[in-house]
N, C-alpha and C positions, 0 to 999 in steps of 0.2 A: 245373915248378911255378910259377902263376902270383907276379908279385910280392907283399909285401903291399901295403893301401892305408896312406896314409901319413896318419897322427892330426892334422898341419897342418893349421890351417882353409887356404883356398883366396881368395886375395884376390877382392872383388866384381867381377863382371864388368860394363865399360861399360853391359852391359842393366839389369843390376839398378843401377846409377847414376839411369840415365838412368827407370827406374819409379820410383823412389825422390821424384827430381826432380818428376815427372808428380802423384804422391799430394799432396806439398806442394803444388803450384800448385791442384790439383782443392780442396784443402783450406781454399787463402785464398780462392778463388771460393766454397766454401759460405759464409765467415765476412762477403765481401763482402754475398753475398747477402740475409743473414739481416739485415743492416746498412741496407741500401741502402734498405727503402721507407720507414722514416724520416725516411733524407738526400730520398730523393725526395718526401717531401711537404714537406719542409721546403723547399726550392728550388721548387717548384710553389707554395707559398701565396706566397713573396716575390715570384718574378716577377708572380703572379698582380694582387698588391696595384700592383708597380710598373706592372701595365699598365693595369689604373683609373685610377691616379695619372694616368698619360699622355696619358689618356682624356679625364678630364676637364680637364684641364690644356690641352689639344688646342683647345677648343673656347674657353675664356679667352686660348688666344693669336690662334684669329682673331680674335678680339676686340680684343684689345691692339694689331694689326697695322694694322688698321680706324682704329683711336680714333690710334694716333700718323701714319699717311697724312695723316687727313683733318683733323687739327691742322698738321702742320708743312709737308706740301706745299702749299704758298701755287696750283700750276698744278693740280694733283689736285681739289682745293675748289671753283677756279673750275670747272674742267669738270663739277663736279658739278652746281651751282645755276646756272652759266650758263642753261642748255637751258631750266632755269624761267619764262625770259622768255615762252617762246614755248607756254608748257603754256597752254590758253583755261580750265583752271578758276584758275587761279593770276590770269591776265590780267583775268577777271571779278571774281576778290577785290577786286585791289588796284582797278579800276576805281570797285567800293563803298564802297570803305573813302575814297579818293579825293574820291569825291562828298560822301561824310557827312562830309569834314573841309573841304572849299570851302564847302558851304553850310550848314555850320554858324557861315562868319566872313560872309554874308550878310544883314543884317537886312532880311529880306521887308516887313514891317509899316512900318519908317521908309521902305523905296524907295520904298514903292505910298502911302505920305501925303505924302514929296514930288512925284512924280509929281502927286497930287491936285492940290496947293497950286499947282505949277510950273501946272497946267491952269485953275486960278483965274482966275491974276495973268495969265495971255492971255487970259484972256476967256473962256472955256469954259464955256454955260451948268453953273449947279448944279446940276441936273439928271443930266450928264454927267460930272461930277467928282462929284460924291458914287456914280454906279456905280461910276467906276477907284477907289474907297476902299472898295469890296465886292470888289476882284481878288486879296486877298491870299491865297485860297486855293487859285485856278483856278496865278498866280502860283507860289505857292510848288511845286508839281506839274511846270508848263512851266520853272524855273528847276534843279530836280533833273533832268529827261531834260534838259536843255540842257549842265549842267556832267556828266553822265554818258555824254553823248554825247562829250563834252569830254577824257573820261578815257579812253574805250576807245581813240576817235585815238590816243592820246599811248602807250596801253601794249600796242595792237599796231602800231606803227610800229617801223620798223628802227632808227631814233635811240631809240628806248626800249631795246629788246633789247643797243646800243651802252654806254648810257650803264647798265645794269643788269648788266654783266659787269663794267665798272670802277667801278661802287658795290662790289660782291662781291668783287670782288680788293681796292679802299682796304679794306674792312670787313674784312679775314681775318684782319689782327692782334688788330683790335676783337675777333671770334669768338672768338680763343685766350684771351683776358682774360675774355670771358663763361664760355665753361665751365671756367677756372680759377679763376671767383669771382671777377673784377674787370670791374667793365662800363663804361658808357660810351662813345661815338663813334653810329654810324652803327646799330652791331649789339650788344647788352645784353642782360644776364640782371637780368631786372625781374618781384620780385612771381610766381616760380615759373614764369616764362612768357621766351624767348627771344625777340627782338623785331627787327624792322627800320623805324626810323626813316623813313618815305614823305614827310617835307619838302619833299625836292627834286621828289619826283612833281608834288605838289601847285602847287611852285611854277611846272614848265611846263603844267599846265593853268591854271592864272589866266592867265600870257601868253597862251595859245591863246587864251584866253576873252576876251580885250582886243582882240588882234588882231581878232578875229571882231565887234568891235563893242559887245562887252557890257561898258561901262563901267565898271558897280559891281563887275566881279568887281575892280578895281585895287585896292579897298578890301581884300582878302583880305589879311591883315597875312603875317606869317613864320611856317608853322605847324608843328611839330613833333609826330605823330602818330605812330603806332607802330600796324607790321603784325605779327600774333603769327606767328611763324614756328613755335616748339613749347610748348605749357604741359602743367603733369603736377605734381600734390602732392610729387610727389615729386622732384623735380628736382635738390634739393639733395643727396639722395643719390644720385641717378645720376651729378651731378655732382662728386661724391670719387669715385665706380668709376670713371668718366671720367679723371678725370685719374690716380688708380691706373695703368690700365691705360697712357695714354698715355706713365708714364714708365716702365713696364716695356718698351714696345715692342718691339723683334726680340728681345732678351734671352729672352720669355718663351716661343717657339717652340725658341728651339736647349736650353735646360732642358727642357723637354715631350719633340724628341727623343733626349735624353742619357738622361731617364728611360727612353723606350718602350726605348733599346737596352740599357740596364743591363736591362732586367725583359727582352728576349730573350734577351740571352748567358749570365745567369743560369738561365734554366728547361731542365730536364731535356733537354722536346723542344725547341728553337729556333726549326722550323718552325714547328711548333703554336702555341709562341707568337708569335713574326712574326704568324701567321693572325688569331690574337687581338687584338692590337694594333691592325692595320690593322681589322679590325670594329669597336671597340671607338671605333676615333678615326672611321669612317665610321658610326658609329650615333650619336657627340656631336654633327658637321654637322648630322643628319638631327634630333636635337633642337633644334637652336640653328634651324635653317628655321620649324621649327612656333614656336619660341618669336618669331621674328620678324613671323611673321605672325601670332600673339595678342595681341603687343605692339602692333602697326598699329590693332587693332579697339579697345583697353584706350588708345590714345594718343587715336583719333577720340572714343572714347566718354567723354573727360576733357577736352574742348576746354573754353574758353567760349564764352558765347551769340553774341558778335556774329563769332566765328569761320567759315571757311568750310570745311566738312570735306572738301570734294572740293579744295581749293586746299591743306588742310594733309595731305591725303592724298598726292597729289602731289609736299610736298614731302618727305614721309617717305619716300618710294619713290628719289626722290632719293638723296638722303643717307645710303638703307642698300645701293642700289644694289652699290657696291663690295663690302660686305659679305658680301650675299646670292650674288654673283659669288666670291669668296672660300670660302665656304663650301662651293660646286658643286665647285671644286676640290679642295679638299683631301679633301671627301667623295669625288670620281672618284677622285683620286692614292689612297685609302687601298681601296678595292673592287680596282684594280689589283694593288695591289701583294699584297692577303689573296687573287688569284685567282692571279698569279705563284708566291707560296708553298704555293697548294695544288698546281697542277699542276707543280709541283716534287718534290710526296710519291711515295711508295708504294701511294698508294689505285689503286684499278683504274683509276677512270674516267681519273685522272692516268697511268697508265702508256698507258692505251687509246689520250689523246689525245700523247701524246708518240713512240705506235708508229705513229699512223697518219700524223702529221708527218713523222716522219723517214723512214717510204716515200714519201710524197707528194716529199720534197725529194733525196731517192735517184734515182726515178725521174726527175723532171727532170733530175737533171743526168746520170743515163741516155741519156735523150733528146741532152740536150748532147753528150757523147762522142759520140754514134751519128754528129754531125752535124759532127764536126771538132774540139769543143772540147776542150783541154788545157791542164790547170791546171798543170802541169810544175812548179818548183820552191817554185809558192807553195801548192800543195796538202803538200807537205814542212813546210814551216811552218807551217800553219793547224794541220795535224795535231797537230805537233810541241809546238805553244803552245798548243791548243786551248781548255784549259781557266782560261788567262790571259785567252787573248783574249774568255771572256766576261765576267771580272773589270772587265776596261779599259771593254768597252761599256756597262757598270754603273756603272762611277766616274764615267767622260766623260758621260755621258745625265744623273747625278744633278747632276756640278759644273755642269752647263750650265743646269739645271733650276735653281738654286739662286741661280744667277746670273743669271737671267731675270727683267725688273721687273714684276713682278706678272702672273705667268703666271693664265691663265683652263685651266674645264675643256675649251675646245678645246684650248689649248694643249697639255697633258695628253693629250687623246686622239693630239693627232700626236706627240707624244713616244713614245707607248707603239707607237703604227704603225712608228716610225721603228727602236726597240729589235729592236722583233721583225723589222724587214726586216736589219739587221744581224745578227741572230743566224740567221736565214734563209740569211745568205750566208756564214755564216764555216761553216754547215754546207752548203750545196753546193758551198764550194769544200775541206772534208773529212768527205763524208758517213759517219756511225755505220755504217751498214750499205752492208755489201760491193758494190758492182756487180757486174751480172750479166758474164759472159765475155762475152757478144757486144759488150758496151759498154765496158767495157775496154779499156786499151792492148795493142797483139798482144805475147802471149807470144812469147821464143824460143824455135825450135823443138828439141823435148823429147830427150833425149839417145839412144843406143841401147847397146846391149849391155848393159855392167855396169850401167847407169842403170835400165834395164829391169826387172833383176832386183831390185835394191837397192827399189823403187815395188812 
Protein backbone atom coordinates (compact mmCIF):
# COMPACT_ATOMS: atom_id res chain seq x y z
CA UNK A 1 0.00 0.00 0.00
CA UNK A 2 1.34 3.07 -1.34
CA UNK A 3 2.51 5.63 1.48
CA UNK A 4 0.35 8.52 2.27
CA UNK A 5 1.19 11.99 1.00
CA UNK A 6 2.26 14.02 3.58
CA UNK A 7 -0.04 17.59 4.49
CA UNK A 8 3.51 19.57 4.85
CA UNK A 9 3.70 22.29 2.41
CA UNK A 10 7.13 21.50 0.60
CA UNK A 11 9.68 24.30 0.81
CA UNK A 12 10.09 26.60 -2.72
CA UNK A 13 12.29 25.14 -5.07
CA UNK A 14 15.46 27.22 -6.19
CA UNK A 15 13.20 27.57 -9.70
CA UNK A 16 10.42 28.98 -8.20
CA UNK A 17 13.01 31.52 -6.38
CA UNK A 18 14.75 32.25 -9.16
CA UNK A 19 10.84 33.03 -11.19
CA UNK A 20 9.79 34.77 -8.44
CA UNK A 21 13.02 36.97 -8.76
CA UNK A 22 12.51 37.30 -12.79
CA UNK A 23 8.59 38.72 -12.20
CA UNK A 24 10.05 41.36 -9.83
CA UNK A 25 12.72 42.60 -11.98
CA UNK A 26 10.26 42.21 -15.42
CA UNK A 27 7.97 44.46 -12.90
CA UNK A 28 10.46 47.49 -12.03
CA UNK A 29 11.24 47.49 -15.89
CA UNK A 30 7.44 48.10 -16.62
CA UNK A 31 7.33 50.82 -13.67
CA UNK A 32 10.76 52.13 -15.33
CA UNK A 33 9.21 52.23 -18.37
CA UNK A 34 5.95 53.87 -17.85
CA UNK A 35 8.44 56.61 -15.96
CA UNK A 36 11.01 57.01 -18.38
CA UNK A 37 9.60 59.38 -21.41
CA UNK A 38 9.09 61.97 -19.09
CA UNK A 39 12.61 61.77 -17.54
CA UNK A 40 13.47 61.38 -21.29
CA UNK A 41 12.05 64.67 -22.40
CA UNK A 42 13.00 66.31 -19.50
CA UNK A 43 16.85 65.51 -20.19
CA UNK A 44 16.34 65.97 -24.10
CA UNK A 45 14.77 69.70 -23.58
CA UNK A 46 17.97 70.67 -21.13
CA UNK A 47 20.61 69.34 -23.18
CA UNK A 48 18.80 70.61 -26.05
CA UNK A 49 18.67 74.33 -24.42
CA UNK A 50 22.44 73.73 -23.35
CA UNK A 51 23.47 73.15 -26.93
CA UNK A 52 21.91 76.74 -28.31
CA UNK A 53 23.47 78.14 -25.37
CA UNK A 54 26.73 76.62 -26.82
CA UNK A 55 25.90 77.48 -30.12
CA UNK A 56 25.58 80.61 -29.79
CA UNK A 57 28.10 81.37 -27.28
CA UNK A 58 30.56 79.54 -29.90
CA UNK A 59 30.31 82.26 -32.30
CA UNK A 60 30.89 85.26 -29.39
CA UNK A 61 34.02 83.58 -28.39
CA UNK A 62 35.47 83.72 -31.78
CA UNK A 63 34.85 86.88 -31.37
CA UNK A 64 36.17 87.50 -28.16
CA UNK A 65 39.47 85.52 -29.21
CA UNK A 66 39.83 88.00 -32.37
CA UNK A 67 39.00 91.25 -30.35
CA UNK A 68 41.71 90.24 -27.22
CA UNK A 69 44.77 88.78 -30.30
CA UNK A 70 44.27 91.79 -32.08
CA UNK A 71 44.55 94.19 -28.85
CA UNK A 72 47.16 92.77 -26.77
CA UNK A 73 49.46 91.05 -29.33
CA UNK A 74 51.54 94.10 -30.15
CA UNK A 75 53.45 91.24 -33.24
CA UNK A 76 49.87 89.97 -34.47
CA UNK A 77 48.55 93.71 -35.19
CA UNK A 78 51.73 94.66 -36.86
CA UNK A 79 51.41 91.68 -39.29
CA UNK A 80 48.19 92.62 -39.72
CA UNK A 81 48.33 96.49 -41.09
CA UNK A 82 52.02 96.03 -42.02
CA UNK A 83 51.31 94.41 -45.65
CA UNK A 84 48.88 97.72 -46.07
CA UNK A 85 51.90 99.55 -47.04
CA UNK A 86 52.10 97.92 -50.11
CA UNK A 87 48.12 97.40 -50.97
CA UNK A 88 48.04 100.28 -54.47
CA UNK A 89 44.35 101.25 -53.23
CA UNK A 90 45.52 102.17 -49.73
CA UNK A 91 49.09 103.67 -51.32
CA UNK A 92 46.67 105.83 -53.68
CA UNK A 93 44.55 107.22 -50.52
CA UNK A 94 47.12 108.23 -48.58
CA UNK A 95 48.92 109.68 -51.66
CA UNK A 96 45.49 112.02 -51.84
CA UNK A 97 45.04 112.75 -48.86
CA UNK A 98 48.85 113.69 -48.81
CA UNK A 99 48.58 116.11 -51.59
CA UNK A 100 45.31 117.90 -50.35
CA UNK A 101 47.09 118.48 -47.02
CA UNK A 102 50.61 119.99 -48.86
CA UNK A 103 48.92 122.12 -50.91
CA UNK A 104 46.51 123.25 -48.92
CA UNK A 105 49.78 125.09 -46.72
CA UNK A 106 50.53 126.47 -50.42
CA UNK A 107 49.32 129.87 -51.26
CA UNK A 108 49.25 129.69 -55.09
CA UNK A 109 47.93 133.37 -55.50
CA UNK A 110 50.77 135.13 -53.13
CA UNK A 111 53.51 132.69 -55.18
CA UNK A 112 52.33 133.65 -58.69
CA UNK A 113 52.16 137.74 -57.36
CA UNK A 114 55.53 137.52 -56.19
CA UNK A 115 56.85 135.73 -58.96
CA UNK A 116 54.97 138.75 -60.90
CA UNK A 117 56.69 141.55 -58.73
CA UNK A 118 60.14 139.43 -58.50
CA UNK A 119 59.76 139.79 -62.75
CA UNK A 120 58.92 143.60 -62.45
CA UNK A 121 61.87 144.82 -60.33
CA UNK A 122 64.29 142.76 -63.41
CA UNK A 123 62.92 144.48 -65.78
CA UNK A 124 60.32 142.23 -67.35
CA UNK A 125 58.31 144.07 -69.70
CA UNK A 126 54.42 144.42 -68.22
CA UNK A 127 53.29 142.98 -70.68
CA UNK A 128 54.80 139.74 -69.59
CA UNK A 129 54.38 140.10 -65.84
CA UNK A 130 50.95 140.86 -65.98
CA UNK A 131 50.59 137.14 -68.06
CA UNK A 132 52.68 135.21 -64.91
CA UNK A 133 49.82 137.15 -62.78
CA UNK A 134 47.03 135.04 -65.06
CA UNK A 135 49.19 131.60 -63.97
CA UNK A 136 47.35 131.05 -60.93
CA UNK A 137 45.15 128.64 -62.29
CA UNK A 138 47.27 126.53 -65.08
CA UNK A 139 49.60 126.84 -61.55
CA UNK A 140 47.61 125.71 -59.01
CA UNK A 141 46.85 122.31 -61.45
CA UNK A 142 50.79 121.71 -62.32
CA UNK A 143 51.55 122.47 -58.42
CA UNK A 144 48.89 119.42 -57.38
CA UNK A 145 50.50 116.60 -60.06
CA UNK A 146 53.75 117.97 -58.88
CA UNK A 147 53.23 117.44 -55.01
CA UNK A 148 51.28 114.13 -55.99
CA UNK A 149 53.74 112.96 -57.87
CA UNK A 150 55.67 113.75 -54.71
CA UNK A 151 53.46 111.54 -52.71
CA UNK A 152 53.23 108.44 -54.60
CA UNK A 153 57.36 108.37 -54.64
CA UNK A 154 57.48 108.51 -51.01
CA UNK A 155 54.48 105.91 -50.24
CA UNK A 156 55.61 103.32 -52.67
CA UNK A 157 59.03 103.31 -51.84
CA UNK A 158 60.57 100.64 -49.51
CA UNK A 159 61.58 103.55 -46.89
CA UNK A 160 57.80 104.11 -46.74
CA UNK A 161 56.65 100.55 -46.25
CA UNK A 162 59.96 100.82 -43.39
CA UNK A 163 58.91 103.54 -41.65
CA UNK A 164 54.92 102.60 -41.90
CA UNK A 165 55.41 99.04 -39.98
CA UNK A 166 57.27 101.17 -37.06
CA UNK A 167 54.52 103.90 -37.21
CA UNK A 168 51.93 100.67 -36.55
CA UNK A 169 53.83 99.03 -34.09
CA UNK A 170 54.79 102.88 -31.97
CA UNK A 171 50.80 103.39 -32.52
CA UNK A 172 49.55 99.79 -31.11
CA UNK A 173 49.35 101.07 -27.59
CA UNK A 174 47.79 104.39 -29.01
CA UNK A 175 45.13 101.74 -30.80
CA UNK A 176 44.36 99.86 -27.48
CA UNK A 177 43.40 103.43 -25.72
CA UNK A 178 41.24 104.28 -29.05
CA UNK A 179 39.14 101.39 -28.76
CA UNK A 180 38.98 101.60 -25.00
CA UNK A 181 37.76 105.18 -25.19
CA UNK A 182 40.99 106.94 -24.74
CA UNK A 183 42.71 108.57 -27.73
CA UNK A 184 45.33 110.52 -28.57
CA UNK A 185 49.11 109.85 -30.20
CA UNK A 186 49.55 108.76 -33.77
CA UNK A 187 46.12 106.59 -33.87
CA UNK A 188 42.56 107.94 -32.14
CA UNK A 189 38.95 107.45 -31.87
CA UNK A 190 37.75 110.93 -33.00
CA UNK A 191 34.21 112.24 -33.93
CA UNK A 192 32.93 108.31 -34.55
CA UNK A 193 35.68 107.75 -36.83
CA UNK A 194 39.40 105.80 -36.04
CA UNK A 195 42.06 107.86 -37.55
CA UNK A 196 45.84 107.79 -38.32
CA UNK A 197 47.51 110.86 -38.08
CA UNK A 198 49.79 111.31 -41.85
CA UNK A 199 52.10 114.26 -40.38
CA UNK A 200 55.10 112.52 -40.70
CA UNK A 201 53.79 111.42 -44.45
CA UNK A 202 53.49 114.88 -45.24
CA UNK A 203 56.46 115.88 -43.73
CA UNK A 204 58.78 113.70 -46.15
CA UNK A 205 57.16 114.84 -49.00
CA UNK A 206 57.76 118.63 -48.52
CA UNK A 207 61.69 117.43 -48.02
CA UNK A 208 61.34 115.58 -51.41
CA UNK A 209 59.80 118.57 -52.71
CA UNK A 210 62.78 120.92 -51.67
CA UNK A 211 65.27 118.57 -52.55
CA UNK A 212 63.72 118.59 -56.06
CA UNK A 213 63.93 122.37 -56.25
CA UNK A 214 60.69 123.52 -55.29
CA UNK A 215 61.40 126.09 -52.88
CA UNK A 216 57.82 127.21 -51.58
CA UNK A 217 57.00 123.73 -50.68
CA UNK A 218 59.64 124.74 -47.36
CA UNK A 219 57.10 127.04 -46.38
CA UNK A 220 54.62 123.82 -45.64
CA UNK A 221 54.58 124.51 -41.65
CA UNK A 222 54.06 121.06 -39.27
CA UNK A 223 50.82 119.53 -40.47
CA UNK A 224 48.78 117.34 -38.61
CA UNK A 225 46.11 115.62 -40.71
CA UNK A 226 44.27 112.57 -40.12
CA UNK A 227 43.67 109.43 -42.49
CA UNK A 228 40.28 107.68 -41.46
CA UNK A 229 41.06 104.25 -41.03
CA UNK A 230 37.32 103.19 -39.80
CA UNK A 231 34.00 105.46 -39.27
CA UNK A 232 30.48 104.02 -38.25
CA UNK A 233 27.46 105.88 -36.06
CA UNK A 234 27.94 103.60 -34.20
CA UNK A 235 31.27 103.10 -33.02
CA UNK A 236 30.70 103.76 -29.59
CA UNK A 237 28.89 101.00 -29.22
CA UNK A 238 30.93 98.62 -31.03
CA UNK A 239 33.33 100.01 -29.01
CA UNK A 240 31.81 98.71 -25.28
CA UNK A 241 31.22 95.08 -27.24
CA UNK A 242 34.85 95.51 -28.18
CA UNK A 243 36.27 95.94 -25.11
CA UNK A 244 33.39 93.43 -23.61
CA UNK A 245 34.53 90.95 -25.47
CA UNK A 246 38.45 91.70 -25.26
CA UNK A 247 38.24 91.27 -21.44
CA UNK A 248 36.48 88.07 -21.68
CA UNK A 249 39.12 86.67 -23.97
CA UNK A 250 40.02 82.76 -23.70
CA UNK A 251 37.72 82.75 -20.69
CA UNK A 252 34.74 82.75 -23.14
CA UNK A 253 35.60 79.62 -25.27
CA UNK A 254 36.53 77.09 -22.38
CA UNK A 255 32.73 78.24 -20.79
CA UNK A 256 31.03 77.70 -24.37
CA UNK A 257 32.97 74.18 -24.29
CA UNK A 258 32.07 73.25 -20.54
CA UNK A 259 28.56 74.23 -21.78
CA UNK A 260 28.42 72.14 -25.16
CA UNK A 261 29.86 69.05 -22.81
CA UNK A 262 27.37 69.46 -19.90
CA UNK A 263 24.34 69.76 -22.68
CA UNK A 264 26.27 66.18 -24.17
CA UNK A 265 26.55 64.06 -21.07
CA UNK A 266 23.40 65.29 -19.96
CA UNK A 267 21.16 64.21 -23.23
CA UNK A 268 19.48 60.74 -23.29
CA UNK A 269 21.46 60.07 -26.69
CA UNK A 270 25.08 61.51 -26.32
CA UNK A 271 25.96 60.73 -29.77
CA UNK A 272 22.98 62.49 -31.21
CA UNK A 273 23.78 65.22 -29.07
CA UNK A 274 27.65 65.53 -29.84
CA UNK A 275 25.90 65.60 -33.63
CA UNK A 276 24.08 68.34 -32.58
CA UNK A 277 26.46 70.56 -31.03
CA UNK A 278 28.97 70.22 -33.51
CA UNK A 279 26.11 71.50 -36.31
CA UNK A 280 24.91 73.85 -34.20
CA UNK A 281 28.50 75.55 -33.50
CA UNK A 282 29.43 74.93 -37.44
CA UNK A 283 26.04 76.66 -38.44
CA UNK A 284 26.94 79.91 -35.77
CA UNK A 285 30.69 80.19 -38.19
CA UNK A 286 28.65 79.88 -41.14
CA UNK A 287 26.39 82.92 -39.75
CA UNK A 288 29.15 85.06 -38.23
CA UNK A 289 30.82 84.62 -42.49
CA UNK A 290 27.65 86.09 -43.82
CA UNK A 291 27.54 88.52 -41.02
CA UNK A 292 31.06 89.62 -41.84
CA UNK A 293 30.57 90.23 -45.15
CA UNK A 294 27.21 92.36 -44.71
CA UNK A 295 29.13 94.20 -42.18
CA UNK A 296 32.09 94.98 -45.01
CA UNK A 297 29.09 96.44 -47.63
CA UNK A 298 27.09 98.31 -44.21
CA UNK A 299 30.92 99.67 -42.97
CA UNK A 300 31.80 101.03 -46.98
CA UNK A 301 28.24 102.21 -47.35
CA UNK A 302 28.72 104.45 -43.93
CA UNK A 303 32.30 106.01 -44.94
CA UNK A 304 32.55 109.78 -45.29
CA UNK A 305 32.89 111.78 -48.42
CA UNK A 306 36.42 112.40 -48.80
CA UNK A 307 37.10 108.73 -47.86
CA UNK A 308 38.49 105.98 -50.13
CA UNK A 309 36.31 102.88 -50.26
CA UNK A 310 38.63 100.71 -52.11
CA UNK A 311 41.71 101.90 -49.41
CA UNK A 312 39.13 101.36 -46.42
CA UNK A 313 37.93 98.30 -47.96
CA UNK A 314 41.33 96.96 -47.85
CA UNK A 315 41.82 97.89 -44.60
CA UNK A 316 38.78 95.99 -43.29
CA UNK A 317 39.86 92.75 -45.05
CA UNK A 318 42.89 93.33 -43.05
CA UNK A 319 41.95 93.58 -39.77
CA UNK A 320 39.10 90.85 -39.93
CA UNK A 321 41.47 88.66 -41.95
CA UNK A 322 42.42 86.53 -38.64
CA UNK A 323 38.89 86.55 -37.94
CA UNK A 324 37.42 85.28 -40.92
CA UNK A 325 40.59 82.45 -40.77
CA UNK A 326 39.24 81.73 -37.29
CA UNK A 327 35.88 81.24 -38.17
CA UNK A 328 36.95 78.49 -41.22
CA UNK A 329 38.31 76.63 -38.46
CA UNK A 330 36.36 76.19 -35.87
CA UNK A 331 33.47 75.81 -38.70
CA UNK A 332 36.05 72.67 -40.25
CA UNK A 333 36.90 71.37 -36.55
CA UNK A 334 32.87 71.42 -35.71
CA UNK A 335 31.58 69.34 -39.40
CA UNK A 336 34.65 66.92 -38.31
CA UNK A 337 33.81 66.22 -35.44
CA UNK A 338 29.32 66.05 -36.15
CA UNK A 339 30.96 63.52 -39.11
CA UNK A 340 33.15 61.59 -36.50
CA UNK A 341 30.05 61.15 -34.14
CA UNK A 342 27.93 60.14 -37.00
CA UNK A 343 29.97 57.41 -38.35
CA UNK A 344 30.48 56.26 -34.93
CA UNK A 345 26.37 55.46 -34.75
CA UNK A 346 24.32 52.50 -35.74
CA UNK A 347 22.82 54.02 -38.95
CA UNK A 348 23.53 51.81 -41.99
CA UNK A 349 25.49 53.99 -43.94
CA UNK A 350 27.72 54.30 -40.58
CA UNK A 351 28.09 50.54 -40.17
CA UNK A 352 28.43 50.28 -44.31
CA UNK A 353 31.31 52.72 -44.05
CA UNK A 354 33.08 51.22 -41.02
CA UNK A 355 32.62 47.33 -42.61
CA UNK A 356 34.00 48.42 -45.70
CA UNK A 357 37.24 49.95 -43.74
CA UNK A 358 37.79 47.49 -41.71
CA UNK A 359 38.15 44.94 -44.79
CA UNK A 360 39.98 47.46 -46.78
CA UNK A 361 42.54 47.48 -43.49
CA UNK A 362 42.24 43.54 -43.04
CA UNK A 363 43.15 42.91 -46.37
CA UNK A 364 46.26 45.00 -46.22
CA UNK A 365 47.75 43.65 -43.71
CA UNK A 366 46.70 40.25 -45.44
CA UNK A 367 48.78 41.22 -47.99
CA UNK A 368 51.37 42.23 -45.23
CA UNK A 369 51.66 38.58 -43.65
CA UNK A 370 51.52 36.88 -47.15
CA UNK A 371 54.79 39.01 -47.50
CA UNK A 372 56.68 38.23 -44.38
CA UNK A 373 55.19 40.70 -41.98
CA UNK A 374 54.88 39.88 -38.17
CA UNK A 375 53.35 41.94 -35.68
CA UNK A 376 54.51 39.38 -32.83
CA UNK A 377 54.11 40.72 -29.43
CA UNK A 378 52.83 44.30 -30.33
CA UNK A 379 49.83 42.84 -32.15
CA UNK A 380 49.19 41.23 -28.31
CA UNK A 381 49.01 44.68 -27.01
CA UNK A 382 47.27 46.65 -29.52
CA UNK A 383 44.78 44.04 -29.12
CA UNK A 384 44.83 43.75 -25.63
CA UNK A 385 44.57 47.89 -25.20
CA UNK A 386 42.79 48.47 -28.16
CA UNK A 387 40.19 50.37 -27.04
CA UNK A 388 42.52 52.64 -24.82
CA UNK A 389 44.54 53.07 -27.39
CA UNK A 390 41.82 55.04 -29.25
CA UNK A 391 41.04 57.09 -26.02
CA UNK A 392 45.02 58.32 -25.90
CA UNK A 393 44.99 59.19 -29.80
CA UNK A 394 41.82 61.34 -28.89
CA UNK A 395 43.30 63.00 -25.73
CA UNK A 396 47.00 63.52 -27.41
CA UNK A 397 45.46 64.89 -31.05
CA UNK A 398 42.93 67.36 -28.93
CA UNK A 399 45.94 68.54 -26.13
CA UNK A 400 48.12 69.15 -29.12
CA UNK A 401 45.24 70.96 -30.95
CA UNK A 402 44.72 73.00 -28.08
CA UNK A 403 48.10 73.91 -27.62
CA UNK A 404 48.65 75.07 -31.10
CA UNK A 405 48.95 78.99 -31.54
CA UNK A 406 46.23 79.84 -33.55
CA UNK A 407 45.61 76.72 -35.51
CA UNK A 408 43.87 77.49 -39.23
CA UNK A 409 41.44 75.28 -41.17
CA UNK A 410 44.58 73.60 -42.81
CA UNK A 411 45.79 73.01 -39.77
CA UNK A 412 42.53 71.06 -38.86
CA UNK A 413 42.48 69.23 -42.05
CA UNK A 414 46.00 67.65 -41.25
CA UNK A 415 45.05 67.00 -37.74
CA UNK A 416 42.12 64.91 -38.77
CA UNK A 417 44.50 63.01 -41.69
CA UNK A 418 46.87 62.48 -39.00
CA UNK A 419 44.03 60.80 -36.37
CA UNK A 420 42.65 58.64 -38.91
CA UNK A 421 46.30 57.43 -40.05
CA UNK A 422 46.73 56.40 -36.34
CA UNK A 423 43.71 54.92 -35.90
CA UNK A 424 44.47 53.16 -39.43
CA UNK A 425 47.42 51.63 -37.75
CA UNK A 426 46.52 50.59 -34.48
CA UNK A 427 43.95 48.70 -36.47
CA UNK A 428 46.29 46.79 -38.90
CA UNK A 429 48.42 46.16 -36.45
CA UNK A 430 45.05 44.35 -34.57
CA UNK A 431 42.76 44.05 -37.33
CA UNK A 432 38.65 43.49 -36.07
CA UNK A 433 38.30 40.96 -38.47
CA UNK A 434 39.85 37.53 -38.69
CA UNK A 435 42.68 36.80 -41.39
CA UNK A 436 42.11 34.63 -43.83
CA UNK A 437 44.33 30.94 -43.02
CA UNK A 438 46.46 31.37 -46.11
CA UNK A 439 47.60 34.72 -44.31
CA UNK A 440 47.96 33.72 -41.18
CA UNK A 441 50.85 32.41 -38.97
CA UNK A 442 51.22 28.43 -39.76
CA UNK A 443 49.22 26.48 -37.50
CA UNK A 444 50.55 23.45 -35.57
CA UNK A 445 50.13 20.59 -37.09
CA UNK A 446 46.52 19.24 -35.97
CA UNK A 447 46.67 16.31 -33.58
CA UNK A 448 45.53 12.65 -34.41
CA UNK A 449 43.69 9.92 -32.76
CA UNK A 450 41.61 11.13 -29.74
CA UNK A 451 41.99 14.82 -31.10
CA UNK A 452 40.20 13.50 -34.18
CA UNK A 453 37.44 12.20 -32.54
CA UNK A 454 37.00 14.97 -29.81
CA UNK A 455 36.73 17.76 -33.65
Amino acid sequence: MPPAESSTPQPDRPESAELAALHHRVAQLEAEARRRPGHHRLRTTGATVLVIVASVLSLLAVVAVWAHDEITDTDRFVATMAPLAHDPAVQDALANRITDAATEQIDVKTFVNDLSQAAAEQGVPPRLSQLLGGLTGPLEGALTNLVHGAAERVVTSDAFATVWEEAVRAGHATMVKALTGQGGGAVELKNDEVVIDIGPMVERVKTELVNAGFAPAARIPEVHTSFVVFSSPDLAKIKGLFRLLQILGWWLPVITVLIAAVGVLTAFNRRRALVGAALGIGAAMLLLGIALAVFRSYFLDHLPAEASPAAAGAVYDAVVDYLRSAVRMVGFLAVLVALGAFFAGPSRAAVTVRSVTGHGVAALRSSADSAGFRAGPVERFVRRWKRWLGVVILVVAAVVFVLWDHPTGMVVFWFAVAVLAAFALREFLAPARPLTPASSAPASPAPTGTGDAER
